[in-house]
SEVEXVO-424875 format. One record per residue: chain; x, y, z of N, C-alpha, C in turn; residue number from 1. Coordinates in Angstrom, 1 decimal. Atoms other than C-alpha are relative to their C-alpha. Last residue first. Layout:
N
chain;n.X;n.Y;n.Z;ca.X;ca.Y;ca.Z;c.X;c.Y;c.Z;n
A;X;Y;Z;X;Y;Z;X;Y;Z;NUM .
...
***
This chain:
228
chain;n.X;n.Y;n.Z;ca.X;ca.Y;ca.Z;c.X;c.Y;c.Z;n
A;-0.2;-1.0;-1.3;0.2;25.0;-6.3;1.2;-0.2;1.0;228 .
A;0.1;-1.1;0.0;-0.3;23.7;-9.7;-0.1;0.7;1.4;227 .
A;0.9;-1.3;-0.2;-1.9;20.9;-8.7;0.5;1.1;-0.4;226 .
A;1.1;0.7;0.7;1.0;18.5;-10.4;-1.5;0.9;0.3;225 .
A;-0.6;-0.2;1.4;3.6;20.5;-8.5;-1.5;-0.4;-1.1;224 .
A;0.5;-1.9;-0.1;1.5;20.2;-5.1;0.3;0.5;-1.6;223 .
A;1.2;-0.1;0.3;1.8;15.8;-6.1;-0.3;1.6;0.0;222 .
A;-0.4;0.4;1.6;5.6;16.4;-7.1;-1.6;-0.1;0.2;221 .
A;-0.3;-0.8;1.0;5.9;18.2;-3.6;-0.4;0.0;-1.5;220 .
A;0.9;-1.2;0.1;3.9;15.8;-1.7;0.5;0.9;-0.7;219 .
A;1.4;0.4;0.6;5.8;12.8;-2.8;-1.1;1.1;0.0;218 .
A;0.0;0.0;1.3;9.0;14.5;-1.7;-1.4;-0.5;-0.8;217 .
A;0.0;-1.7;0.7;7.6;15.6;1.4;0.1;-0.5;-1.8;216 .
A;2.0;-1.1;-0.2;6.4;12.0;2.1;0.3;1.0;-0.4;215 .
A;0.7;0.6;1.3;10.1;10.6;1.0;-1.3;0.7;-0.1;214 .
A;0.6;1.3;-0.1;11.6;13.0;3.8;-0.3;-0.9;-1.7;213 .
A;-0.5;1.0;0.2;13.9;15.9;3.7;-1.1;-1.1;-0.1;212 .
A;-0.3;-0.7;1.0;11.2;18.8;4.5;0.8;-1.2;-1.1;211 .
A;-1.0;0.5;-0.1;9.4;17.3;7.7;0.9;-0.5;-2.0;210 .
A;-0.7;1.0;-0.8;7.7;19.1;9.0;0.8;-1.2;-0.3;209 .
A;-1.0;-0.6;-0.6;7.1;21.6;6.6;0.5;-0.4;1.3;208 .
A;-0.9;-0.8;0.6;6.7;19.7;3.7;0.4;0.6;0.9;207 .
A;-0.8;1.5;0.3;3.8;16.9;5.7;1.6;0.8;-0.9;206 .
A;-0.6;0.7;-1.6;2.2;20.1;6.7;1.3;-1.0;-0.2;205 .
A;-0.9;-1.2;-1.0;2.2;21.2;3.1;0.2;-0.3;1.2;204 .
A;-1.1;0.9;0.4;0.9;17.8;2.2;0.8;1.3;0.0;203 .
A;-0.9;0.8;-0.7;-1.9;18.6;4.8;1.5;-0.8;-0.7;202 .
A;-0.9;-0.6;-1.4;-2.7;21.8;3.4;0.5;-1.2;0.9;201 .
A;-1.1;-1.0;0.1;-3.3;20.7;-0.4;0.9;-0.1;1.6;200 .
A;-1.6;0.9;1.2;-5.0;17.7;0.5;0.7;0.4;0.3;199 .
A;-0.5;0.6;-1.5;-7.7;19.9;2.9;1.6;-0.8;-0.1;198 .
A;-0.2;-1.0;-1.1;-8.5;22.5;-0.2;1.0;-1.3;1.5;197 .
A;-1.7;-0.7;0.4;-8.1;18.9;-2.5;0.5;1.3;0.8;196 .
A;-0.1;-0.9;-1.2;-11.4;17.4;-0.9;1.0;0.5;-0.2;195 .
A;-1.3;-0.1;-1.0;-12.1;15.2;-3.3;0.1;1.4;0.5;194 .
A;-1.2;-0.7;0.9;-15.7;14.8;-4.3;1.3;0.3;0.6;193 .
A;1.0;-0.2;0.8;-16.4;11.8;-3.5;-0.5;1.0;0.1;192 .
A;1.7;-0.1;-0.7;-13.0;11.5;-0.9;-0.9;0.0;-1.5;191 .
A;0.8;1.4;0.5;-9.9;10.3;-2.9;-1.2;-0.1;0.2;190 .
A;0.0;0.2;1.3;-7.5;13.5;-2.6;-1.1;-0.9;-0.5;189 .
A;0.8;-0.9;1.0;-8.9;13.5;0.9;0.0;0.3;-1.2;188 .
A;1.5;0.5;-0.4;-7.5;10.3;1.9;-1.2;1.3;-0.6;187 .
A;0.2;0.9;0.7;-4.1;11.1;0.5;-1.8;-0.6;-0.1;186 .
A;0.1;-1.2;1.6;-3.9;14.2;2.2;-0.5;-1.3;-1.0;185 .
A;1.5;-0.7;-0.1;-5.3;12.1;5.8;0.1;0.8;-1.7;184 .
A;1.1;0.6;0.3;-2.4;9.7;4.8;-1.0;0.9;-0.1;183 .
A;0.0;0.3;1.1;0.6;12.5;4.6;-1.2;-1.0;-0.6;182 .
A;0.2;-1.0;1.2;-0.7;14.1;7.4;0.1;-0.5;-1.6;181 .
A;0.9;-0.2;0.1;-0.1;10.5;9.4;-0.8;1.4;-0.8;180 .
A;1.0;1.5;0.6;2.8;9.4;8.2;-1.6;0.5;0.0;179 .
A;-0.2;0.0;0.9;4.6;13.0;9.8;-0.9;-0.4;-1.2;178 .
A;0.0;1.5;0.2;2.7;12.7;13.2;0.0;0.3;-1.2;177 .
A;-0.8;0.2;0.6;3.2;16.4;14.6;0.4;-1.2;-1.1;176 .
A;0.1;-1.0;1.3;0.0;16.9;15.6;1.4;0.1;-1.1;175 .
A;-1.3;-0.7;0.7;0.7;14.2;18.0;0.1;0.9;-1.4;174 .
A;-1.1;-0.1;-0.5;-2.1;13.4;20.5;1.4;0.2;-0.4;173 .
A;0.4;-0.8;-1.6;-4.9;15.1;18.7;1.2;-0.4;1.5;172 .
A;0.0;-1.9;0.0;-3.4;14.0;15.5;-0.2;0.3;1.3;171 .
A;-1.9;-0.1;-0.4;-3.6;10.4;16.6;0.4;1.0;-0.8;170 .
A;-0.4;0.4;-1.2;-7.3;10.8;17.3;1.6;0.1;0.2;169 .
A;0.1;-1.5;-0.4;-7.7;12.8;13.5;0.2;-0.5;1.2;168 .
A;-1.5;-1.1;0.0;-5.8;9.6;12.2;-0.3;1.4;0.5;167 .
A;-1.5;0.6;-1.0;-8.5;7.3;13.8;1.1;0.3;-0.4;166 .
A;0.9;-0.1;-1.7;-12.1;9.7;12.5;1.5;-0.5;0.7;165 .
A;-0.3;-1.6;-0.7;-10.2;9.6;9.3;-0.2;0.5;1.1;164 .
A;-1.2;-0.5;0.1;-10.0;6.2;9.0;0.5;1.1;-0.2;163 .
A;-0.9;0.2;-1.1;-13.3;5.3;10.2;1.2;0.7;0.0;162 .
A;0.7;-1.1;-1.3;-15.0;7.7;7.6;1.0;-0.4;1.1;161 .
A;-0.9;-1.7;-0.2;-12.6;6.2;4.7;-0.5;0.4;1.3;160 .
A;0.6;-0.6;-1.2;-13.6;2.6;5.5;0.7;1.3;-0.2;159 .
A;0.7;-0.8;0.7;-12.5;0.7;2.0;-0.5;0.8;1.2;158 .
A;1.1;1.0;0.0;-10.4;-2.2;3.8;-1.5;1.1;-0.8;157 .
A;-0.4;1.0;0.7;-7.3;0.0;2.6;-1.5;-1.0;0.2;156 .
A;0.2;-0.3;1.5;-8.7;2.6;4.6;0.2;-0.7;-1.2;155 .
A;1.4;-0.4;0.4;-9.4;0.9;7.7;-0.2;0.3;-1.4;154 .
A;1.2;1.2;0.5;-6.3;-0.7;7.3;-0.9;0.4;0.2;153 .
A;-0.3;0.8;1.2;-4.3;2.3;7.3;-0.5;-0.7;-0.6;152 .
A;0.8;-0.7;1.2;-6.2;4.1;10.2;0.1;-0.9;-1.5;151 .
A;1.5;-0.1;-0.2;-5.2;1.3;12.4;-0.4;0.5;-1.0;150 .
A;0.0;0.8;1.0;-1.3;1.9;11.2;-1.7;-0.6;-0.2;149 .
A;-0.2;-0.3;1.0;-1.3;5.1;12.7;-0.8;-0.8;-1.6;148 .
A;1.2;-1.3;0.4;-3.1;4.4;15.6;-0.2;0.1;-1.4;147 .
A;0.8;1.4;-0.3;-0.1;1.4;16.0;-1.3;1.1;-0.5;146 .
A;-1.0;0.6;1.1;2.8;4.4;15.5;-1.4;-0.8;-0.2;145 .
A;0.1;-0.6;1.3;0.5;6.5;17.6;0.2;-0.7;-1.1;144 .
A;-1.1;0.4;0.6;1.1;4.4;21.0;-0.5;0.6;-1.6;143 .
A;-0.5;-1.4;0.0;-1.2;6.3;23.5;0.7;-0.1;-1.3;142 .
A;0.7;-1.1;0.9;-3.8;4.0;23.6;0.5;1.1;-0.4;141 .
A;-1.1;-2.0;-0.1;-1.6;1.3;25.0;-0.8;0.9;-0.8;140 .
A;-1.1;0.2;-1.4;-3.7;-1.8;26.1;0.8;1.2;0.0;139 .
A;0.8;0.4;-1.0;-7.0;-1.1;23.9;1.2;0.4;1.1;138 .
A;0.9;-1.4;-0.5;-4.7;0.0;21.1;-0.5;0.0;1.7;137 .
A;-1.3;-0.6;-0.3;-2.9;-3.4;21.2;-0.4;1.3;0.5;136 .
A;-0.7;0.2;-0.9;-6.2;-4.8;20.6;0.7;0.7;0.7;135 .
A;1.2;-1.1;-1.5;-7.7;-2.0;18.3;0.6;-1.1;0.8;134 .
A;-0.3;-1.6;0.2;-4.4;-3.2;15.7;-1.0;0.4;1.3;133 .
A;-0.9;-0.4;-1.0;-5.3;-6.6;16.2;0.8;1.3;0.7;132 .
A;0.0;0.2;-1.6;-8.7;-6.4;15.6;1.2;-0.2;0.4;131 .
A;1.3;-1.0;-0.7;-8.2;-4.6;12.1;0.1;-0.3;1.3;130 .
A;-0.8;-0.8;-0.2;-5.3;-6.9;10.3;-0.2;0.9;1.7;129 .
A;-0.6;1.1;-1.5;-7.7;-9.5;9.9;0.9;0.9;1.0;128 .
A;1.2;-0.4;-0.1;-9.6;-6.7;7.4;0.2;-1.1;1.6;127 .
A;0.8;-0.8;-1.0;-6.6;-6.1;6.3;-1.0;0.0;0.5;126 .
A;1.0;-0.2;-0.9;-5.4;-8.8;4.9;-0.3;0.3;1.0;125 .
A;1.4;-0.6;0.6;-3.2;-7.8;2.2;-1.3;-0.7;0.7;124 .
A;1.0;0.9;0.8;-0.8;-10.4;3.6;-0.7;0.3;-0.8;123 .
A;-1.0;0.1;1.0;1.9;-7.3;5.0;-0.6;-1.0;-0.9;122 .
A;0.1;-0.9;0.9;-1.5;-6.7;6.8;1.2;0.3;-1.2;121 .
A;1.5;-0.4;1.0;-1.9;-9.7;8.5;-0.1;1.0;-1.0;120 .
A;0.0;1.1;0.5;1.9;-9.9;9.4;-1.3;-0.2;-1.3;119 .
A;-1.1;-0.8;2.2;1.8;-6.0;10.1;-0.1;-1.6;-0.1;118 .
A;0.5;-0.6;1.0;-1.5;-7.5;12.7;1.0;0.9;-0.6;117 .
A;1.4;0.8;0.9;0.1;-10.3;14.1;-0.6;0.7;-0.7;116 .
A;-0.3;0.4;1.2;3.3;-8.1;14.9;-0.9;-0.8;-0.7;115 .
A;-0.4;-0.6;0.9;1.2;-5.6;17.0;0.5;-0.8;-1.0;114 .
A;1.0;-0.6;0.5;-0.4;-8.2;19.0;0.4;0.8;-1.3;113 .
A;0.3;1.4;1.1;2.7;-10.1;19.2;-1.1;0.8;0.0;112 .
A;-0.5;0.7;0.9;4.0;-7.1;20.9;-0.2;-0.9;-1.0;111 .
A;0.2;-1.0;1.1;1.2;-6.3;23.2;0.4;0.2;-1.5;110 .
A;-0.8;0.1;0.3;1.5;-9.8;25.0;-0.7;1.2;-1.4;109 .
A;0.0;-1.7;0.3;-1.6;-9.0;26.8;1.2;-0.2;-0.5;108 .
A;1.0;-1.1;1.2;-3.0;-12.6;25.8;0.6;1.1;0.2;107 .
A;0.2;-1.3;-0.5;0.3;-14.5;27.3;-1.5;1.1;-0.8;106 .
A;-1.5;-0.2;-1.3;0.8;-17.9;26.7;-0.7;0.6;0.7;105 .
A;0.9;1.1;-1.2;-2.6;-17.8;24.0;0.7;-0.3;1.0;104 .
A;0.6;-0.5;-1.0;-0.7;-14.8;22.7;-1.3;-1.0;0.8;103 .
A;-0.3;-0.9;-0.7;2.7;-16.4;21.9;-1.4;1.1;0.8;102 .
A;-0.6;0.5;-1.5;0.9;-19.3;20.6;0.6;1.3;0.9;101 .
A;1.5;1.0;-0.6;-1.2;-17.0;17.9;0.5;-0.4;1.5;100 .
A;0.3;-1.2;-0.8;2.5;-15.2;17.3;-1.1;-0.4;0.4;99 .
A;-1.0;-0.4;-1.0;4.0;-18.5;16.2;-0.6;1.3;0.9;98 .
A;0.2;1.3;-1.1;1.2;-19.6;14.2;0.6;0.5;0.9;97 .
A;1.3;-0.2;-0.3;1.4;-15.8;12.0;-0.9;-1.5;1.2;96 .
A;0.1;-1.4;-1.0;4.8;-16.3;11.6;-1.0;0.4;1.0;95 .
A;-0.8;0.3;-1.3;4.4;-19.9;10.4;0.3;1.1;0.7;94 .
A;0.8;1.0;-0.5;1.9;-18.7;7.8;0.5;-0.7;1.2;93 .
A;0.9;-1.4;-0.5;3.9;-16.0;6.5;-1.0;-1.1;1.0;92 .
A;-0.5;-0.9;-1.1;6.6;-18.3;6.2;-0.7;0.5;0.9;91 .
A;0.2;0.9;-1.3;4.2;-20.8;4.3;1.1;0.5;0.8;90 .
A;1.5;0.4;-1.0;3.1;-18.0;2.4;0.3;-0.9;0.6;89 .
A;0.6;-1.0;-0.7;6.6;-17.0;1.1;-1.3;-0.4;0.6;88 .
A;-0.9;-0.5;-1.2;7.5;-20.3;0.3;-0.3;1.0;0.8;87 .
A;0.6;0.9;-1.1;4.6;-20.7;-1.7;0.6;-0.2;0.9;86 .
A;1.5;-0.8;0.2;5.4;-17.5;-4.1;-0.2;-1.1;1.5;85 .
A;0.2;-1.0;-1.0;8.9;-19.1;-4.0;-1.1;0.6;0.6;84 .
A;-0.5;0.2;-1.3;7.8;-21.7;-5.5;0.3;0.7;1.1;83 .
A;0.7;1.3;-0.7;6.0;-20.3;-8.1;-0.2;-0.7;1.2;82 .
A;1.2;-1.1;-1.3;8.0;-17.7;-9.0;-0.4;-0.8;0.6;81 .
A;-0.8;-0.4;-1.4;10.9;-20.4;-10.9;-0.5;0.8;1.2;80 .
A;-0.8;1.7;-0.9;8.4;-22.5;-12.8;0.7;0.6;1.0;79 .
A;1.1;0.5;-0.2;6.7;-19.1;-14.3;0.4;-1.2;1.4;78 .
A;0.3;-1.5;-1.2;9.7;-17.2;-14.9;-0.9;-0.6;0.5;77 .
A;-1.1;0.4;-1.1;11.0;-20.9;-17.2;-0.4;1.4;1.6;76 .
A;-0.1;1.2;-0.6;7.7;-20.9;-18.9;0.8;-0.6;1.4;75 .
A;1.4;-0.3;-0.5;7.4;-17.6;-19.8;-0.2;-1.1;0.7;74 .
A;-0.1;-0.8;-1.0;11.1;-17.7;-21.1;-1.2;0.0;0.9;73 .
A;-0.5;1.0;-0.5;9.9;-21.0;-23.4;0.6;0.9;1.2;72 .
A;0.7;1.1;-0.9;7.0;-19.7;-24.6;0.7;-0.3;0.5;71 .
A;0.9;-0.2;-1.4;8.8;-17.1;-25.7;-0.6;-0.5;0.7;70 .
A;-0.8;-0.1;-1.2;11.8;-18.7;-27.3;-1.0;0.8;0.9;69 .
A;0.0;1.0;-0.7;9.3;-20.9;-29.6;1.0;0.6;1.6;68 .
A;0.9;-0.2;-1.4;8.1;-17.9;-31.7;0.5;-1.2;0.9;67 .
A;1.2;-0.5;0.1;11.1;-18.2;-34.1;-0.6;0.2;1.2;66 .
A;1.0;1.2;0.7;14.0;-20.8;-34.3;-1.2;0.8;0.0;65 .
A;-0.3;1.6;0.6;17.1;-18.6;-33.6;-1.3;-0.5;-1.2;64 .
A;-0.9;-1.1;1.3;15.6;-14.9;-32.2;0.4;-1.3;-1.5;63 .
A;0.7;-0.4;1.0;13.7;-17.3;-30.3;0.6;0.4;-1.0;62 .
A;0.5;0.9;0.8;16.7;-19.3;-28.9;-1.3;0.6;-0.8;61 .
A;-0.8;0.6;1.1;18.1;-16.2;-28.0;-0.4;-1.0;-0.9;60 .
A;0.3;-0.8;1.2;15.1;-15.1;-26.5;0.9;-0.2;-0.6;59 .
A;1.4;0.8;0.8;14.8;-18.6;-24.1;0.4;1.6;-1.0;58 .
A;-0.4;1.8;0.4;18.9;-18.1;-23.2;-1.5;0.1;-0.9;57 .
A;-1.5;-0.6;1.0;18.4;-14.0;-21.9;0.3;-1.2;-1.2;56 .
A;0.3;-0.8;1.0;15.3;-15.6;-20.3;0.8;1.0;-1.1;55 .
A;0.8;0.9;0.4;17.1;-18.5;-18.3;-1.0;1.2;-0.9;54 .
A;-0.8;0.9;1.1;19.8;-16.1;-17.3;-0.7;-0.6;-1.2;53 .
A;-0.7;-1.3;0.7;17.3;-13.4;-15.9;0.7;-0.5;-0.8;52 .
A;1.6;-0.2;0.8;15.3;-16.0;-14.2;0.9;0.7;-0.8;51 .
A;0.2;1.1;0.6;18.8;-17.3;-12.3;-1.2;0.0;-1.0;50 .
A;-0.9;-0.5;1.0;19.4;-13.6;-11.4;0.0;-1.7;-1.2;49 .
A;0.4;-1.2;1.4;16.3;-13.7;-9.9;1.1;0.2;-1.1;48 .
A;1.2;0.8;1.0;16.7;-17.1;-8.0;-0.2;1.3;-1.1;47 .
A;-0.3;1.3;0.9;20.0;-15.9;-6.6;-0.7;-0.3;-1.4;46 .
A;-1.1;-0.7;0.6;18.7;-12.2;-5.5;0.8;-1.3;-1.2;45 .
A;0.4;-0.1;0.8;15.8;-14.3;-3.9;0.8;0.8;-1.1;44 .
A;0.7;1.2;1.1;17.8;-16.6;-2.2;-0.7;0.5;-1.3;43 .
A;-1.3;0.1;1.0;20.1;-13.5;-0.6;-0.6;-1.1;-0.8;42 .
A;-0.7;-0.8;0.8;16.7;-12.3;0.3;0.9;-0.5;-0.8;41 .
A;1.1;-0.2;1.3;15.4;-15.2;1.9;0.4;0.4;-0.9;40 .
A;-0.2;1.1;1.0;18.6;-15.6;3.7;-1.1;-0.1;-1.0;39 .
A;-0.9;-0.7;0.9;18.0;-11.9;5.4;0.8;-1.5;-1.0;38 .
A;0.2;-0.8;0.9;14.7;-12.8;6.3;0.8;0.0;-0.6;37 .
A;-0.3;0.7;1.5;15.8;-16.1;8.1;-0.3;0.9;-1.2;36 .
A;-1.4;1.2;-0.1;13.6;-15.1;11.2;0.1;-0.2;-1.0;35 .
A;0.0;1.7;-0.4;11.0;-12.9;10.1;1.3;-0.1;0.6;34 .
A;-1.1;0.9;1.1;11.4;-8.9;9.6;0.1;-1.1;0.8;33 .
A;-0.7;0.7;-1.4;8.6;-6.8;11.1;0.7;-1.0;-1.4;32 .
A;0.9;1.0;-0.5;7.8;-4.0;8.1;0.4;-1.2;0.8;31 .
A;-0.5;1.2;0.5;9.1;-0.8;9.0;-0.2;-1.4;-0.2;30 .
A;-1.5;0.7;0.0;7.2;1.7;10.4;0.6;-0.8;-0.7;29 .
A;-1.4;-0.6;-0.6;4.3;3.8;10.5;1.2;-0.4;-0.2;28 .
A;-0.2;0.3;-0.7;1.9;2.6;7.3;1.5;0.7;1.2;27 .
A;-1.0;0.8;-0.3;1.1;4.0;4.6;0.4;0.0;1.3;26 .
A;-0.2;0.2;-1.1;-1.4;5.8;2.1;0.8;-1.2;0.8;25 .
A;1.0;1.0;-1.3;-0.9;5.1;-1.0;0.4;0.4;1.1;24 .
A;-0.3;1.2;-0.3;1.9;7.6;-3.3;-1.3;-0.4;1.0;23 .
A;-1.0;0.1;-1.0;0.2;10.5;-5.2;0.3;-1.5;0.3;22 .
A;0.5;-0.3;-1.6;-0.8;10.5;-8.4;1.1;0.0;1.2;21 .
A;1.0;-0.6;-0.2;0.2;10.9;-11.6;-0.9;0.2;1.4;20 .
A;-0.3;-1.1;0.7;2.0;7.8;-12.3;-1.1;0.9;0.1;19 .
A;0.9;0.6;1.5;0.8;5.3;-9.5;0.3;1.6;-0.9;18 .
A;-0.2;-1.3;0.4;3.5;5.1;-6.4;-0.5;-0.2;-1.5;17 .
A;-1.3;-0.6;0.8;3.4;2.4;-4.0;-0.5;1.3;-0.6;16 .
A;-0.7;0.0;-0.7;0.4;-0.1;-3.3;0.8;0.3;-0.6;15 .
A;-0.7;0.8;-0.7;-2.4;0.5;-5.5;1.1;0.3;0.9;14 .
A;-1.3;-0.7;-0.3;-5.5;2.3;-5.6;0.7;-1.4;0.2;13 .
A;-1.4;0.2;0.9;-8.2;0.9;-7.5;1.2;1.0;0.2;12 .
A;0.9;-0.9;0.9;-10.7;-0.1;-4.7;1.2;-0.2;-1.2;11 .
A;-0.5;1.0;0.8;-7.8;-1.4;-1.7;-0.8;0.2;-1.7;10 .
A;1.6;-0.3;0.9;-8.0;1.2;-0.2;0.4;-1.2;-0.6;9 .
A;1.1;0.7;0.5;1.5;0.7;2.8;-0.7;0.6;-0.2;8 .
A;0.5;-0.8;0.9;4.9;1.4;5.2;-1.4;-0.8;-0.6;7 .
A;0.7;0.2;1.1;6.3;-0.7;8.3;-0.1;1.5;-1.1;6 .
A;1.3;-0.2;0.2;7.8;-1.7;11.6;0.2;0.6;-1.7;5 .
A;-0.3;0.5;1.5;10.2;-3.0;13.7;-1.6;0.0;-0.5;4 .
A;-0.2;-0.7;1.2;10.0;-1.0;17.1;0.2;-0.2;-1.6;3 .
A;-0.9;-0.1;0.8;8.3;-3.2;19.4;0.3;1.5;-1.2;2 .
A;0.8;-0.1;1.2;7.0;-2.2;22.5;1.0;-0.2;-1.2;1 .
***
């Protein structure tokens, strides 16, 4: 099984960390890394410092001749995203071919099940995301990390009920499941009316198992914020 894996409602929560709240529910692992990731990167480190030039240059020239250096930084951030932007989807798009073949080969190819759905879901579509995740399930029902990530896109696709119903399942086989306390808190912060009593105790869980973490720290600064 693979172990390259991830983090991660869609409504008006976003992805990350919103002043005042807590961080989005989120995914088990790490997110699967392409072929050529790590030249991506060093490309996009390039192209960003190349935006960074090219608007240091367009506000000088404002400062200069007036309103004309904004339009012209806006212009140049604009021209340089762009491409990349389309790059990135025709990666993601070749990833997501590649693992298709891989399971018309083989359909129980578990593996490509799992990476088709973080592919789908590193897409923001979750809702594609969904059947691959109960796939995989289907074949290992034990595997948490994948449970985990199930709930995730339920919730993100707007499905609180499901996605509490499929992090209390991977509770019941690992009570200990860090990722997962820290979603169900997140989930009940958000319920109609929130459910802050259940919040509270599962971002205490999520503190005293596992004290060090980012999750504790996010639950601390959110318990701080309740006053408790």
């Amino acid at each position: 099984m693979s172990q390259r894996k991830k983090q991660g409602y869609s409504g008006s929560l976003s992805s990350g960390t919103r002043a005042g709240q807590a961080r989005s529910p989120e995914r088990s692992r790490a997110p699967i890394t392409r072929p050529g990731a790590r030249d991506d990167n060093r490309r996009r480190i390039a192209i960003g410092i190349g935006v960074v030039g090219l608007i240091i240059v367009a506000w000088v020239l404002g400062v200069s001749f007036g309103s004309g250096g904004s339009g012209a930084a806006t212009s140049a951030t604009t021209a340089t995203s762009q491409p990349q932007q389309n790059a990135d989807a025709k990666a993601l798009q070749a990833t997501i071919a590649s693992l298709q073949d891989r399971l018309k080969q083989n359909p129980l190819d578990v593996n490509a099940m799992i990476d088709l759905g973080n592919s789908y879901y590193d897409a923001g579509q979750y809702s594609d995301a969904i059947p691959w995740y109960e796939k995989a399930l289907q074949e290992n029902p034990t595997n948490t990390d994948v449970g985990t990530d199930l709930g995730t896109a339920y919730f993100y696709s707007g499905n609180l009920d499901k996605a509490k119903a499929q992090w209390f399942k991977v509770l019941q086989q690992d009570p200990n499941k860090v990722q997962t306390h820290y979603n169900l808190a997140i989930l009940y912060s958000h319920e109609t009316p929130p459910d802050m009593d259940n919040a509270v105790k599962e971002w205490q869980t999520v503190i005293k198992l596992a004290p060090n973490s980012d999750q504790a720290k996010s639950a601390e600064q959110r318990l701080q914020q309740l006053g408790r």
